[in-house]
N, C-alpha and C positions, 0 to 999 in steps of 0.2 A: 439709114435707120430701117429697120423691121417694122413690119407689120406689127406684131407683138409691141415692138416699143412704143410704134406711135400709138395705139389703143392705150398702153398704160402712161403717156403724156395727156391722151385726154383725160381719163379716169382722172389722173394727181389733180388736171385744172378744174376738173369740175366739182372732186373735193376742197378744191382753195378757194372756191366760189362761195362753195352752201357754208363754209369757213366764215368768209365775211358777210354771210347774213344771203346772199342773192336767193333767189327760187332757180334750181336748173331743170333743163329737160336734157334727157339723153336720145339721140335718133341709130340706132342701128341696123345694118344693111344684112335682112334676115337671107334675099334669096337673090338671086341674079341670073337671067337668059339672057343670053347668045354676050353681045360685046358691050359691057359695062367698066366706065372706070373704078370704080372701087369692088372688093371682094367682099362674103359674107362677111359679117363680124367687125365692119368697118364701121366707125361712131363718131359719131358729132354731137358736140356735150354744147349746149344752151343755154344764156344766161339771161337773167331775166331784162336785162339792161338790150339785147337783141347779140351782143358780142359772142361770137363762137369759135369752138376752135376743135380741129380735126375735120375730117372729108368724107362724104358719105355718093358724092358723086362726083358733084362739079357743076359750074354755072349756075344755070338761074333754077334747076331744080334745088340746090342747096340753100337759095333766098327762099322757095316753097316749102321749104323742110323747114325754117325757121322760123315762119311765120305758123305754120302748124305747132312747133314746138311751144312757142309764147302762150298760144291756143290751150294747148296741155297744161301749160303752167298757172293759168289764169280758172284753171277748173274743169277745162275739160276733159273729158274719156281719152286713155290710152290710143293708140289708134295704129294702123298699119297705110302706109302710102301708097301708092303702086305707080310708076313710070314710065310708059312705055311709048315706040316709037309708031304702034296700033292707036294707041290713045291719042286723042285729040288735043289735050295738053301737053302732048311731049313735045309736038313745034314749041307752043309755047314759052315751055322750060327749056327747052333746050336739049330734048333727048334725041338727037334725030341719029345716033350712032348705031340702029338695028337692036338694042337689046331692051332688055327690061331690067328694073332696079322694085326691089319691093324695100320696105324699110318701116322698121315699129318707131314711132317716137311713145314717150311715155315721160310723165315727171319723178325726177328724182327725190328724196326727202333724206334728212341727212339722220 
């Protein structure tokens, strides 16, 4: 599967979501230094139930993406994440691969 495809499999799931009524948030991977698993333009669509689908990194930064997402969905401001293996949260999540991941979540509305 493409890149392209997977992005428009999440799109379809996160239109079938606001479909049955859910609230979604979309998180996508605006910028990336040095050795990151996912590429710009990589999304993780957000249901308000916590179930997601698409990949925006991996491991436990993608459970932090998600709970920011919910965060969006429940009212809060747009936002941008930042992930890095300089940051002190990146042991924690999980970034310890030398790069940086930055990524916007934001709520979607249908």
């Amino acid at each position: 599967m493409t890149e392209r495809e997977a992005m428009r499999d999440v799109l379809e799931e996160a239109s079938r979501w606001l479909d049955d009524g859910h609230r979604v948030a979309l998180a996508t991977v605006v910028q990336t230094w040095g050795s990151s698993p996912r590429q710009p333009g990589s999304q993780l669509a957000v249901r308000d139930d916590g179930l997601f689908a698409g990949s925006v990194s991996g491991g436990c930064v993608e459970g932090r993406v998600v709970e920011q997402a919910l965060e969006v969905m429940q009212g809060g401001d747009p936002r941008v994440l930042t992930f890095a293996v300089s940051n002190e949260e990146a042991w924690d999540v999980g970034l310890a691969c030398g790069g940086e991941v930055q990524i916007f979540v934001e709520a979607v509305t249908p």
